[in-house]
N, C-alpha and C positions, 0 to 999 in steps of 0.2 A: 224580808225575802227578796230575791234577786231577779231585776227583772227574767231574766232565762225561766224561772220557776214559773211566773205568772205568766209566760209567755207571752211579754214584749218583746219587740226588737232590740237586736243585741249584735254588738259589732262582734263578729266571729272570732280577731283577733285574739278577745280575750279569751276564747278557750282554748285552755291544751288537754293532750291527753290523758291525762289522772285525774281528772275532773276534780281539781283543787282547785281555791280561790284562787284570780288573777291578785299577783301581789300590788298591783299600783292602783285596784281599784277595791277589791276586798269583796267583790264578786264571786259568788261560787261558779263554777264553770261544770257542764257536762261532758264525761266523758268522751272521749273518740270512739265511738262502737266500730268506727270502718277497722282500727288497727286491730282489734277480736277479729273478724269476718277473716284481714286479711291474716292475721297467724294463723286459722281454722282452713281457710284455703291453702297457704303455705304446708299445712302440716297431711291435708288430702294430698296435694300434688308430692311431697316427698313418701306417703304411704303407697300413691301409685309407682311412683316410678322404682322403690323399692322392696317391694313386698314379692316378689318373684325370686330374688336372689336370696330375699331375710328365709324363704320357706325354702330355698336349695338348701341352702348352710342348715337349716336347722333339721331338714330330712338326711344329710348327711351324716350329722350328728347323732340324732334319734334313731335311724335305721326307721321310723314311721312316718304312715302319712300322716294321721292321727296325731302322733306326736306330735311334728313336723307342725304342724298345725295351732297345737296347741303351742309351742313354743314360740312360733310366729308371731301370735296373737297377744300373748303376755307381753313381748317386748315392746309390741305396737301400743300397747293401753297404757307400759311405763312412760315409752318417750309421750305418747299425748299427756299423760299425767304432767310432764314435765318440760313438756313443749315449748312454755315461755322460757326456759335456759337452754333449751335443747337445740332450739334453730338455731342459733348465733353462733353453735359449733362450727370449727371449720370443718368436720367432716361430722354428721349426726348418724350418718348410714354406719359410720365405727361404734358408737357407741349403741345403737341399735343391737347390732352383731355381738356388740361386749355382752349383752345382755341376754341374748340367744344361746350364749357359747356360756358362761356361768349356770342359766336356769339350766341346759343339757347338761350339764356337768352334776347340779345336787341332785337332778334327777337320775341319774346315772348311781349316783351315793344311793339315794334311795332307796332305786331297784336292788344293787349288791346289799345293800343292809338288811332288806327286805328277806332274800335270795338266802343271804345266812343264816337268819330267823328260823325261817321256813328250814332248812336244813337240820338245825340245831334240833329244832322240835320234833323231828322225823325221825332224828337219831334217838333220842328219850323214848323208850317204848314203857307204858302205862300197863303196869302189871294190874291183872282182871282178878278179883278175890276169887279164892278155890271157891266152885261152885262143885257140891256132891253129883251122883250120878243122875239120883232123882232129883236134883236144882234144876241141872243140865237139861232134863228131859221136859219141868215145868215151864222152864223159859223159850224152850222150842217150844211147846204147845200155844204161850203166849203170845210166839211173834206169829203164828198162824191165829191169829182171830183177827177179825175185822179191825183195819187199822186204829181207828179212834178206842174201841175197845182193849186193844194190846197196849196204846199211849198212855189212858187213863191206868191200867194194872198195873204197868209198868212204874209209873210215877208214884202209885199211892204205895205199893208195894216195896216198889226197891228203893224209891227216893224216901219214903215215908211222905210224902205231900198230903195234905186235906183235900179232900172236895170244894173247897171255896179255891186252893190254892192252885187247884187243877186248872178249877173254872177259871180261872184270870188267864193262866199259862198258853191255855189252848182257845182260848177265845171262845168258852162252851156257857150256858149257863149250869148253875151248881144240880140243877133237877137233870140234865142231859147226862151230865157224867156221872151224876147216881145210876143212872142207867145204864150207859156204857158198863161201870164197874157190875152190876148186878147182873149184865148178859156176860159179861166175860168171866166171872166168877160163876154162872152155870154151865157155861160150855165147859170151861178147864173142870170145874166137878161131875160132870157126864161125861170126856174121856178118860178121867181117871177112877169112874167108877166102872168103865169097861173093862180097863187094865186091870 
């Protein structure tokens, strides 16, 4: 082990900052932690002095603050991510900016693609199977019963679902929704024995 490990004195020369052995002495050396500190400082003082302009361009771009914000922030966590390549640029605030103007842009994709979906699906209208006159008038009657009671009818009836199947669906236990179905199954048979 080397003296530095057991904490002897150690002529400082022999370390640099990769914390690899000195090669003339075969020494392992400890890192330079100040060069971390100072790229971590360097990478604060470039997030202060341009995170004001990275969130104009990007509220430009977004039309949001929210956005704005959010696009801000992803760029900022890239270049930290990548800060050890990233200083040494001659200019890092461009590539910051590349980075703002790209993610606003698939997001922009996104919204339209989204935008189309949503459209596409609006225009498909979902033909409802003929329901006779007295379906029509059962299924009114249904959706007037106490909500939980019209969900369970609803389900065991039209979906065909079990009572176990209910109970999981609605978050009921399976004795609840026997219940639900047995009040709703006597109201709908007490207006329809009025009728």
């Amino acid at each position: 082990m080397s003296s530095i490990w057991r904490g002897d004195a150690c002529d400082p020369t022999m370390i640099d900052s990769t914390g690899a052995a000195d090669p003339t002495t075969g020494e392992e050396s400890l890192p330079d932690l100040s060069i971390e500190v100072d790229v971590q400082a360097d990478f604060a003082s470039f997030y202060a002095r341009e995170i004001r302009n990275v969130i104009g361009l990007a509220y430009v771009l977004s039309g949001s603050r929210t956005g704005a914000d959010d696009l801000a922030q992803d760029a900022f966590v890239a270049a930290y991510r990548h800060w050890d390549r990233i200083y040494s640029y001659d200019n890092a605030a461009a590539w910051v900016r590349r980075v703002v103007v790209n993610r606003a842009i698939s997001t922009a994709r996104t919204r339209v693609a989204e935008a189309k979906a949503i459209l596409r699906l609006s225009r498909e209208r979902v033909t409802l199977p003929e329901l006779t006159a007295d379906s029509e008038q059962l299924w009114h009657d249904v959706r007037r019963l106490p909500r939980r009671q019209a969900q369970a009818i609803a389900l065991h009836y039209w979906d065909g679902l079990n009572v176990a199947e209910i109970a999981r669906l609605l978050e009921l236990s399976e004795a609840t929704v026997k219940t639900h179905l047995q009040r709703g199954r006597q109201t709908l048979s007490g207006q329809h024995d009025k009728d």
